[in-house]
TORZA-398285 format. One record per residue (C-alpha): x negated, y, z; residue number from 1; residue in one letter. Coordinates in Angstrom, 2 decimals, padded with zeros to 5 digits. Each point is the difference from the previous one (the first is absolute). Layout:
+---------+---------+---------+-----+---------+
!      c1 !      c2 !      c3 ! num ! residuo !
+---------+---------+---------+-----+---------+
!       X !       Y !       Z ! NUM !       a !
...
+---------+---------+---------+-----+---------+
This chain:
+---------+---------+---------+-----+---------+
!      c1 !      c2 !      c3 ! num ! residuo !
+---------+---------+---------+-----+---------+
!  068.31 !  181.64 ! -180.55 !   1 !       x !
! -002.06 ! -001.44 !  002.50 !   2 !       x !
! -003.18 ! -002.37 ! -000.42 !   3 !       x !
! -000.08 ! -003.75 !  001.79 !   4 !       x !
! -002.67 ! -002.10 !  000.58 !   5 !       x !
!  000.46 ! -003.66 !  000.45 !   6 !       x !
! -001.89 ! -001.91 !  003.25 !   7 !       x !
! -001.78 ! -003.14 ! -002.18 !   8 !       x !
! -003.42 ! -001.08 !  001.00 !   9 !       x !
! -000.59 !  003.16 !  002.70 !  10 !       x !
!  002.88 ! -001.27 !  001.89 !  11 !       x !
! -001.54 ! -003.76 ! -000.24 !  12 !       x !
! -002.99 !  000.99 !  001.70 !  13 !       x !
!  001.79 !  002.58 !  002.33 !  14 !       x !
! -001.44 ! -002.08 !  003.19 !  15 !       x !
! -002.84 !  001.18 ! -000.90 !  16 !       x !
! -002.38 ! -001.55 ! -003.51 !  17 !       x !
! -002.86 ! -000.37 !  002.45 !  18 !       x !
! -003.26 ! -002.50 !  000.24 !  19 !       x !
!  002.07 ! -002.73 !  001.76 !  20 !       x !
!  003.15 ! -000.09 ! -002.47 !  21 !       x !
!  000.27 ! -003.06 ! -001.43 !  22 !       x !
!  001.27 ! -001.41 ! -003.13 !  23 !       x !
!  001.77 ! -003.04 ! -000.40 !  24 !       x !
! -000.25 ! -001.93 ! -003.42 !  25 !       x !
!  001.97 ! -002.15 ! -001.20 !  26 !       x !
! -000.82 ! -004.10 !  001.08 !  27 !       x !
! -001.57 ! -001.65 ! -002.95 !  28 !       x !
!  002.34 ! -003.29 ! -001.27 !  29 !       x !
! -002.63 ! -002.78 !  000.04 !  30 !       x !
!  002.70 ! -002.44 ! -000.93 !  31 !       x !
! -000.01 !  000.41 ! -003.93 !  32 !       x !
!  004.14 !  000.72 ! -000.41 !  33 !       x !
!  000.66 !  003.48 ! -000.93 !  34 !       x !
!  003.72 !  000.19 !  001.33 !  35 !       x !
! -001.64 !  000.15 !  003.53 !  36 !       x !
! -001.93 !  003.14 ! -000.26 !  37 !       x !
!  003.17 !  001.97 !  002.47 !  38 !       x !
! -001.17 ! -002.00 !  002.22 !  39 !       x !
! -003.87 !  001.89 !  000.09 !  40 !       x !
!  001.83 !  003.34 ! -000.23 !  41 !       x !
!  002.50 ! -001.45 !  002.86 !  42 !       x !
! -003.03 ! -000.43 !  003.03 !  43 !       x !
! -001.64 !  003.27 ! -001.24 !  44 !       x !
!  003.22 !  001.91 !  000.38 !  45 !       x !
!  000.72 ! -001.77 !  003.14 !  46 !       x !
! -003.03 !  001.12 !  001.80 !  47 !       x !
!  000.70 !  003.08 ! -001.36 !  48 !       x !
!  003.07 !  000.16 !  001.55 !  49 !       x !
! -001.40 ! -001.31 !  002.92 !  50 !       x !
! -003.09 !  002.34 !  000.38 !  51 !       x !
!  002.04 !  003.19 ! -000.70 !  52 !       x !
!  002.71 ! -000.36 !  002.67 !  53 !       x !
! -003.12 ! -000.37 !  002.47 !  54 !       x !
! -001.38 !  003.07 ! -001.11 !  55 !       x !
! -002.83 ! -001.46 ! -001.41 !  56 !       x !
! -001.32 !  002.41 ! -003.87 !  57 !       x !
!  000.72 ! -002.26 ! -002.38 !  58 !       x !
!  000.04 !  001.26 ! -004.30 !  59 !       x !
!  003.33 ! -000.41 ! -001.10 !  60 !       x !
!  000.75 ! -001.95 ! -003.37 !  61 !       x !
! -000.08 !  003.19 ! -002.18 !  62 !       x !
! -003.98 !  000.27 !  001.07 !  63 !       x !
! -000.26 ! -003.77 ! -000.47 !  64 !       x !
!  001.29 !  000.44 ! -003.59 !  65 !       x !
! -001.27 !  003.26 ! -001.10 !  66 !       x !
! -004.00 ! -001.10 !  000.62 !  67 !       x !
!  001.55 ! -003.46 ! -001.59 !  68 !       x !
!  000.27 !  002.19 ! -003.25 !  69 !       x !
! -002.96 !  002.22 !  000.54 !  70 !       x !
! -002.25 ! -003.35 !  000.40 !  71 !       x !
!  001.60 ! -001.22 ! -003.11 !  72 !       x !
!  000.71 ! -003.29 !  002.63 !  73 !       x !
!  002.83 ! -002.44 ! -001.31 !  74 !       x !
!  002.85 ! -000.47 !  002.86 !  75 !       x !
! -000.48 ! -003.16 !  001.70 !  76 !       x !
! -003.25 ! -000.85 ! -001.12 !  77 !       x !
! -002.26 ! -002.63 !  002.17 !  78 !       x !
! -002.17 !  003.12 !  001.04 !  79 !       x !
! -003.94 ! -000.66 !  000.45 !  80 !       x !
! -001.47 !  001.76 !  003.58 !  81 !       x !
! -001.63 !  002.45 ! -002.40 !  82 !       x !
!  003.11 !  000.73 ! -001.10 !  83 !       x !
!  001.85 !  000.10 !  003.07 !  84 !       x !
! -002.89 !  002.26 !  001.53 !  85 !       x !
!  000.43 !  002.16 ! -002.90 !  86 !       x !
!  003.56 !  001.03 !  000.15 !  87 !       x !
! -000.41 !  000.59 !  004.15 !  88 !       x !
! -002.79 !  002.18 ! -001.31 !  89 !       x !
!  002.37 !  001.99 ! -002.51 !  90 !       x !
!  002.64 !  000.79 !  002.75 !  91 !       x !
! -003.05 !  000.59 !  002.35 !  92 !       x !
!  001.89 ! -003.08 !  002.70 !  93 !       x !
! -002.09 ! -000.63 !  002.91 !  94 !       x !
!  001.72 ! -004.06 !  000.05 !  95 !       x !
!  001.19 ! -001.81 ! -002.81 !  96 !       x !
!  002.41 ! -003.20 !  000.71 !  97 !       x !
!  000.21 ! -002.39 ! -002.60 !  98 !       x !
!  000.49 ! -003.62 ! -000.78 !  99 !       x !
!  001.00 ! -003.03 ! -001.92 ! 100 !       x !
!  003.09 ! -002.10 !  000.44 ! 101 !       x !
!  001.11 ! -004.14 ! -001.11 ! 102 !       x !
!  003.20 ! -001.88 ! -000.03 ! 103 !       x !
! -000.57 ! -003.58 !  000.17 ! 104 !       x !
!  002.54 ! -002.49 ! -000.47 ! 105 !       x !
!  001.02 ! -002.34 !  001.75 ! 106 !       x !
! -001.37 ! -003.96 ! -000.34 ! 107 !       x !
!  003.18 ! -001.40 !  000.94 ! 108 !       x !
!  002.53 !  001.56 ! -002.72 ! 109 !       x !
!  003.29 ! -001.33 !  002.16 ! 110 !       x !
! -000.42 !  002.82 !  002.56 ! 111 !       x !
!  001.82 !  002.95 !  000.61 ! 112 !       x !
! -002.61 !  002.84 ! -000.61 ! 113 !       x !
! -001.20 !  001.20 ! -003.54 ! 114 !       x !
! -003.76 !  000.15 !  000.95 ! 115 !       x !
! -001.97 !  001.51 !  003.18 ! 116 !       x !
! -001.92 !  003.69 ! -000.37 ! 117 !       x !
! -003.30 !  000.32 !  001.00 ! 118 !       x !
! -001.58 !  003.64 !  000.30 ! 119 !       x !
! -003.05 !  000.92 !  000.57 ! 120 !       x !
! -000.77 !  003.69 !  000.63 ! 121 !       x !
! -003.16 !  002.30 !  000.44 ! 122 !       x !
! -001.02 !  003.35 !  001.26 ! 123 !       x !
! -003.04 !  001.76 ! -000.64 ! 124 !       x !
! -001.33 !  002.83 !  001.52 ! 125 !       x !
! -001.43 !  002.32 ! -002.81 ! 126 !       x !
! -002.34 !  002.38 !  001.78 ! 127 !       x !
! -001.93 ! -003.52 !  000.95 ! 128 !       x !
!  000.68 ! -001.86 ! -002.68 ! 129 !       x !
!  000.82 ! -002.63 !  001.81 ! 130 !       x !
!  002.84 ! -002.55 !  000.15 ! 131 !       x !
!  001.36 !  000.55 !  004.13 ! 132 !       x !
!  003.08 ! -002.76 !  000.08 ! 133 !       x !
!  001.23 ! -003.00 ! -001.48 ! 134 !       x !
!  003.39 ! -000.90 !  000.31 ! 135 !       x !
!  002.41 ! -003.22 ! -000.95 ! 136 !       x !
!  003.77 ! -000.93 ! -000.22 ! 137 !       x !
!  001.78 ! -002.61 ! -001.05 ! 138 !       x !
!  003.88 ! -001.40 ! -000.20 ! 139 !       x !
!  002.21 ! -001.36 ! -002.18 ! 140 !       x !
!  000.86 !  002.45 ! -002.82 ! 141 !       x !
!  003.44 !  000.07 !  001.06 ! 142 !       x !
! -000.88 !  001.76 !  003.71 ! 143 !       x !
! -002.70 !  002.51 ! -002.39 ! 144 !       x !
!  001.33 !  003.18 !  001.92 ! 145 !       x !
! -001.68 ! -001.93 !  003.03 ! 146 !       x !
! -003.09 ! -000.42 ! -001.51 ! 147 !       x !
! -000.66 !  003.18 ! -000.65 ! 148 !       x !
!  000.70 !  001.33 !  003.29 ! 149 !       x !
! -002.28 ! -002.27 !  001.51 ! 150 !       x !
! -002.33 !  001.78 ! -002.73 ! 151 !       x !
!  001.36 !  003.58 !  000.78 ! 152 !       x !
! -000.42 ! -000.90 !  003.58 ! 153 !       x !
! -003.36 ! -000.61 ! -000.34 ! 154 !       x !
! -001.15 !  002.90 ! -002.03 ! 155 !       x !
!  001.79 !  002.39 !  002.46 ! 156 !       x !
! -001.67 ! -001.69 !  003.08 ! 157 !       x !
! -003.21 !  000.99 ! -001.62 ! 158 !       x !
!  000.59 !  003.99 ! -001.06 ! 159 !       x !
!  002.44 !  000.77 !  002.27 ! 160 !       x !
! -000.40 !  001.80 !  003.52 ! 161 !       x !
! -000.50 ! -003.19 !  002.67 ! 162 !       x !
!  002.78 !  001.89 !  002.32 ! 163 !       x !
!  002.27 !  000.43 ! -002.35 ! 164 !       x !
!  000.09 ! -003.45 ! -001.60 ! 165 !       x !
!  003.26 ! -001.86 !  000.69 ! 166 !       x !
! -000.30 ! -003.42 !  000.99 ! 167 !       x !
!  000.79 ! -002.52 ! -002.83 ! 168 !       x !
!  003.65 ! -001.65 !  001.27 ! 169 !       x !
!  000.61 !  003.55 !  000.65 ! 170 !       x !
! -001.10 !  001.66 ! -003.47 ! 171 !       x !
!  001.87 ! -003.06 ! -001.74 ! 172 !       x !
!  002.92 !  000.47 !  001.90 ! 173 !       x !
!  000.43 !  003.96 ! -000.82 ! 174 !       x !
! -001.03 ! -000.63 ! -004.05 ! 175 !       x !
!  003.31 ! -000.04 ! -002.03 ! 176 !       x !
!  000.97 ! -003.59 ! -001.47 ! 177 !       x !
!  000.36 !  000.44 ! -003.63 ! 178 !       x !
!  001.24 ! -002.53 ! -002.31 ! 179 !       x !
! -002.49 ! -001.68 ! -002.10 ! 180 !       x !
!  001.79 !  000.25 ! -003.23 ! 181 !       x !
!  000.37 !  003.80 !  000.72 ! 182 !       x !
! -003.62 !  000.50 !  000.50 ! 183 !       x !
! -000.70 ! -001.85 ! -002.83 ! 184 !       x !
!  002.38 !  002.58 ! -002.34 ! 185 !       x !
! -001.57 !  002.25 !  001.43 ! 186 !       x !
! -003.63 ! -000.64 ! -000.66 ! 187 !       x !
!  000.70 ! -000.90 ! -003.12 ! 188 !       x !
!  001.53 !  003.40 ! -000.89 ! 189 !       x !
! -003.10 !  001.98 !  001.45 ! 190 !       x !
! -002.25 ! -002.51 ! -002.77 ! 191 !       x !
!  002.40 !  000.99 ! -002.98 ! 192 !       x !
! -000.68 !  001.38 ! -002.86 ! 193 !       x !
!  002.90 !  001.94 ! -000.83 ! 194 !       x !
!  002.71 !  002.08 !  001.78 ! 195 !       x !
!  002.67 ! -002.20 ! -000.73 ! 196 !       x !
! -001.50 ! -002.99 !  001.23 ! 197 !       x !
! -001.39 !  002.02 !  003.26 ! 198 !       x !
!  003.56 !  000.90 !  000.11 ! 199 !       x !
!  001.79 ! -002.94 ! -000.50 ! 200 !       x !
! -002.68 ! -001.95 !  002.92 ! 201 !       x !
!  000.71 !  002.85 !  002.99 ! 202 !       x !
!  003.70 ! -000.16 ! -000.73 ! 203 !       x !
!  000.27 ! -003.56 !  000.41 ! 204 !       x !
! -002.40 !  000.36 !  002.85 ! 205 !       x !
!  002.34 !  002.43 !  001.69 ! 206 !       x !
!  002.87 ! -001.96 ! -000.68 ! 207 !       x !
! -001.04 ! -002.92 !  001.70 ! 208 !       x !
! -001.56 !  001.59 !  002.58 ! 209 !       x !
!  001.55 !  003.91 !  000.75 ! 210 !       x !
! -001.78 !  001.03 !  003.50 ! 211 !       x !
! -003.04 ! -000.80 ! -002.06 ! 212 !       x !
! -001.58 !  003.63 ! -000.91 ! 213 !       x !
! -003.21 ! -000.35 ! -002.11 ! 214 !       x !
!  002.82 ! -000.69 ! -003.42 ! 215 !       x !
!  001.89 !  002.39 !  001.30 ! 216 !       x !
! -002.58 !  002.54 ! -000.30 ! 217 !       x !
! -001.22 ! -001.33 ! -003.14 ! 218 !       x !
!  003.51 !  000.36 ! -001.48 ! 219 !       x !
! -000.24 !  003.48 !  001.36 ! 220 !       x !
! -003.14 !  000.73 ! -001.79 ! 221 !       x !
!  000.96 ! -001.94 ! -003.38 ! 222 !       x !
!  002.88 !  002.86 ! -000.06 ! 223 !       x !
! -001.64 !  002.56 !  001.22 ! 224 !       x !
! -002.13 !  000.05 ! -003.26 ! 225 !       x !
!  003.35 ! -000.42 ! -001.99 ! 226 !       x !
!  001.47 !  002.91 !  001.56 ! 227 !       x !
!  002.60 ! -001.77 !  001.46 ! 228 !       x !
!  000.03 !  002.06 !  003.17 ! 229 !       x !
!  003.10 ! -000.85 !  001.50 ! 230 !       x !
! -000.95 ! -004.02 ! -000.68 ! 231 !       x !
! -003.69 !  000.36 !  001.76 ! 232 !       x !
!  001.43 !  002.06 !  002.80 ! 233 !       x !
!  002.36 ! -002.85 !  000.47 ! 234 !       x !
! -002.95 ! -002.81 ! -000.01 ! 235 !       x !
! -002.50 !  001.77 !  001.91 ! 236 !       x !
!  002.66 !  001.24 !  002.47 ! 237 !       x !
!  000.23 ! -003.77 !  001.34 ! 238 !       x !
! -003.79 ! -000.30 !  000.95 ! 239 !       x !
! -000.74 ! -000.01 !  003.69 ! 240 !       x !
! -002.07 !  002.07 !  002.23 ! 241 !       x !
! -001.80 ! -002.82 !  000.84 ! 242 !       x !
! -001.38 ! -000.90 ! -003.39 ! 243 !       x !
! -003.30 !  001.14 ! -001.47 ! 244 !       x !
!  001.54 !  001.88 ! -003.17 ! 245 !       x !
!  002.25 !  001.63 !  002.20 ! 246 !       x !
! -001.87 !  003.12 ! -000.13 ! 247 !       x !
! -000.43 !  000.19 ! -004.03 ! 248 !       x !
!  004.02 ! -001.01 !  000.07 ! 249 !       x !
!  001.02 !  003.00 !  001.55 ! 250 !       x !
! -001.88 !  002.21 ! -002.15 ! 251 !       x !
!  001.32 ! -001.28 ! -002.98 ! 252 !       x !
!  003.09 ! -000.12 !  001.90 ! 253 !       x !
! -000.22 !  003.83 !  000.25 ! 254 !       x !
! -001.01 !  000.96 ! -003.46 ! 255 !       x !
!  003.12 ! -002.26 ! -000.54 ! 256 !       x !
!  002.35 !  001.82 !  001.91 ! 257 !       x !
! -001.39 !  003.66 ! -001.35 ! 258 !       x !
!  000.48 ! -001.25 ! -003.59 ! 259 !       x !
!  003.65 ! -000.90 !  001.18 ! 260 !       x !
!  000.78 !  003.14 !  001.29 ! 261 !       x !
! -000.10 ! -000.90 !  003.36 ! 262 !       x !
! -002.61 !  002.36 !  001.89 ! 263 !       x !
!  000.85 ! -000.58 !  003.22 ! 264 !       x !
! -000.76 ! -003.61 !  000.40 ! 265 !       x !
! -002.75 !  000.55 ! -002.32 ! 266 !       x !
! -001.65 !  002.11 !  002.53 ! 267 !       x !
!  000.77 ! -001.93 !  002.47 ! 268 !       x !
! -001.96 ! -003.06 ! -001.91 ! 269 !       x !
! -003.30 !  002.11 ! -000.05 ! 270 !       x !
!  000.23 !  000.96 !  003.47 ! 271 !       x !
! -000.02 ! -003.71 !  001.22 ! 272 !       x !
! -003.56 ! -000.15 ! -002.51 ! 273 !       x !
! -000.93 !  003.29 !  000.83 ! 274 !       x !
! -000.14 ! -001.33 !  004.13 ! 275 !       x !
! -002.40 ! -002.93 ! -001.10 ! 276 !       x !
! -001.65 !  001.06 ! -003.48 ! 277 !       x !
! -000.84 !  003.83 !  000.46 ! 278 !       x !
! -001.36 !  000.20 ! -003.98 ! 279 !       x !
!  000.45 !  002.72 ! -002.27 ! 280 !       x !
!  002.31 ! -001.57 ! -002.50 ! 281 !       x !
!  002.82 ! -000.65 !  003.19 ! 282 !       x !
! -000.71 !  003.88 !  000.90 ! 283 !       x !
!  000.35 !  000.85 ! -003.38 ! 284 !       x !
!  003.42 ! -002.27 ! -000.73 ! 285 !       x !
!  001.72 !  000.67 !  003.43 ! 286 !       x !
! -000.67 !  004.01 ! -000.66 ! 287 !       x !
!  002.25 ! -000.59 ! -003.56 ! 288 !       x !
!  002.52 ! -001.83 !  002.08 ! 289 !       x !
! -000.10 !  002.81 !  003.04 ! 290 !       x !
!  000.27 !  002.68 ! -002.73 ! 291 !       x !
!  003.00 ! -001.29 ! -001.87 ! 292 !       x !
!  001.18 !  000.78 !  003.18 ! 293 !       x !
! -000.89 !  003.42 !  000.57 ! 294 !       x !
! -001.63 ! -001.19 !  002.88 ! 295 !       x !
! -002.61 !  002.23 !  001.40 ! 296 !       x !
! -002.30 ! -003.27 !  001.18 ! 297 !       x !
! -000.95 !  000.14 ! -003.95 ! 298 !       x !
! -002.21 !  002.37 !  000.31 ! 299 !       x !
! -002.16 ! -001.95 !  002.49 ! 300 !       x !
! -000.07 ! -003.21 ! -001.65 ! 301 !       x !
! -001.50 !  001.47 ! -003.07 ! 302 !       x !
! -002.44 !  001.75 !  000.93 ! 303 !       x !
! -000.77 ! -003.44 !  002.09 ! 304 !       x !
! -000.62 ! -001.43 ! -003.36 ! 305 !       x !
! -001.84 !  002.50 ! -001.50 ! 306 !       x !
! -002.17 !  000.25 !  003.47 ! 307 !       x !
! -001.02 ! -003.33 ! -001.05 ! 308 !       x !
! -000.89 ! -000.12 ! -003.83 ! 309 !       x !
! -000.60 !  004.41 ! -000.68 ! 310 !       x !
! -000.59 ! -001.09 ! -003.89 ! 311 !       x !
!  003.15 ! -002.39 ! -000.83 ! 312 !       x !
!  002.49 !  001.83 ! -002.05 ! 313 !       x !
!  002.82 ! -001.43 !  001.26 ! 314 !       x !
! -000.28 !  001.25 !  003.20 ! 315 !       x !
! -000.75 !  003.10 ! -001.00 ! 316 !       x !
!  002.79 !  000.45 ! -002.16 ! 317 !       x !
!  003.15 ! -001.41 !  002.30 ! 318 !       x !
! -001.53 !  002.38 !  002.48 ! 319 !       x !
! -000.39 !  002.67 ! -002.31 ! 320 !       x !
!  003.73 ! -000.99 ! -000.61 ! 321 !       x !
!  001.30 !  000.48 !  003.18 ! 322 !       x !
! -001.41 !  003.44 !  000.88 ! 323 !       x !
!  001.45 !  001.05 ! -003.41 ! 324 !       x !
!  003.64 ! -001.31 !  001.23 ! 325 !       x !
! -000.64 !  001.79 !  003.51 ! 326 !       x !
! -001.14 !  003.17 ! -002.06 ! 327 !       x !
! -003.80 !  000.27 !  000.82 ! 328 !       x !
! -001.00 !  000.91 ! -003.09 ! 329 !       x !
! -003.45 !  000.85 !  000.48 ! 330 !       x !
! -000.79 ! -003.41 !  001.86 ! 331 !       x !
!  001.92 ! -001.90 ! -002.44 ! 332 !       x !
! -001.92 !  001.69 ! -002.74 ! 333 !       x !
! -003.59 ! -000.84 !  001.50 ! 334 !       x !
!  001.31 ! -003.66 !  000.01 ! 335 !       x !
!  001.16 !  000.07 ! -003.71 ! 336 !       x !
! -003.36 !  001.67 ! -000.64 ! 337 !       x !
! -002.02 ! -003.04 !  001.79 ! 338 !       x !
!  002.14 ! -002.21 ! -002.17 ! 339 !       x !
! -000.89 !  001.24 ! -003.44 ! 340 !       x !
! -003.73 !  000.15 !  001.58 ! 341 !       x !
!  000.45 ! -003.68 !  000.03 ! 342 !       x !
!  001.81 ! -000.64 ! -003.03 ! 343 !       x !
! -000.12 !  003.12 ! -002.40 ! 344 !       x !
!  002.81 ! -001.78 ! -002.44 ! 345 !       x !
!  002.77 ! -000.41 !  002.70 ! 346 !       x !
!  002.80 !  000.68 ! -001.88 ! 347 !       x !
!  002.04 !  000.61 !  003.15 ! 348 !       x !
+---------+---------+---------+-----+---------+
């Protein structure tokens, strides 16, 4: 009986979608072979990474993709400025990092490495239109995780607050090793086409690596949608407090557990959000969870949601839901009432 509401893009841009967010496009492959464009999506999602465990607003991929489609902009293209200025502009960013990357081979073909990366990466300040940094890597492709930390490194030096930067042996020291191949599967499954390749890339990615979270919570997702609750809440279970999809893990984790039966620890999922993320769609899902239990706290998280959006129906309606259950007619009924305000042909 009671009406969710999934945490997609608002829960992206929890940290607040203000004028210094800043989206992160994918490096343009200046090297010609197509088979190499996970490594583009690999620096942006690395700086990504990067960025968001330093706090610093960053658009999530589902923003990145969704104005992708809006702009009618083909994944992966080699983006013009006007271009690049002109998706900042449809997220309203305040920085944009982009940037183009090479693999060169090698001139003598009897040594050990397949080729050496250069990257080359930009950011641009779009309130003055104006490109602020420039900044390089390069390494042999096999050591690639490297080279994009000295990117990350970079970028972070120049958004993040001075006193709370980490020094570099320091912030290379605390950044999880993860195999190459692993990061490759799973790079490769966030550029597929189809579920069953996406699925097939972030289990082997898991397999080889299984501390490593950002599969794990793609797995999670992949049967969420399926309604395979007991499978996702098994995936996104195993992601750590300490990554960056943590947060949108445990929700799902919760919805989950409440589709499972298990109220409880579904509850206890959108508390942990509820601490960081006060938005109306946790209010509104932990009040479900708190009033399979008959517990009283109900009450006060709906009306927590509705406090913040007085027009959406589906706060209206759980809360209108719960004083029915409690017996408040007359309150329930001015609920209902604001509901079919909204939406004259709810059939509930």
């Amino acid at each position: 009986m009671y009406r969710f509401l999934l945490i997609s893009l608002a829960l992206v841009c929890s940290w607040g979608a203000r004028a210094e967010t800043v989206l992160i496009i994918p490096f343009f492959n200046s090297g010609g072979s197509n088979n190499l464009d996970w490594v583009g999506e690999g620096v942006a999602e690395d700086i990504r990474e990067t960025l968001g465990r330093q706090n610093v607003p960053v658009f999530g991929r589902d923003n990145r993709e969704e104005v992708y489609r809006r702009l009618s902009i083909r994944p992966h293209a080699h983006l013009t400025k006007a271009s690049v200025v002109k998706l900042g502009e449809a997220v309203d960013a305040g920085r944009i990092i982009y940037g183009e990357f090479r693999l060169l081979p090698l001139a003598d073909q009897n040594a050990q490495s397949k080729g050496t990366l250069q990257v080359k990466c930009y950011l641009l300040n779009l309130r003055a239109m104006r490109r602020e940094k420039e900044f390089t890597a390069s390494g042999a492709v096999e050591n690639l995780r490297s080279v994009f930390s000295t990117i990350s490194l970079q970028a972070l030096s120049a958004l993040a607050d001075p006193a709370k930067l980490q020094a570099e042996e320091q912030f290379r020291r605390r950044r999880k090793a993860i195999r190459l191949d692993a990061f490759e599967n799973y790079l490769r499954g966030l550029l597929a086409t189809t579920t069953e390749q996406q699925h097939r890339y972030f289990t082997q990615a898991a397999r080889l690596e299984p501390e490593y979270s950002q599969p794990c919570y793609e797995l999670g997702r992949l049967h969420w949608k399926a309604k395979n609750y007991r499978v996702a809440a098994g995936w996104l279970a195993k992601v750590r407090s300490s990554d960056p999809e943590y947060y949108r893990a445990t929700f799902l984790l919760g919805l989950c557990r409440f589709h499972g039966g298990d109220y409880e620890n579904a509850e206890a999922s959108f508390q942990i959000v509820a601490r960081v993320l006060a938005m109306n769609e946790v209010w509104n899902n932990l009040g479900a969870a708190q009033s399979r239990r008959n517990r009283t706290e109900a009450l006060d998280s709906l009306q927590k949601a509705v406090d913040g959006d007085t027009s959406d129906p589906c706060y209206l309606f759980n809360l209108g839901y719960v004083l029915w259950k409690q017996e408040d007619f007359e309150e329930a009924a001015d609920e209902f009432r604001a509901v079919l305000e909204e939406d004259p042909d709810d059939a509930e």
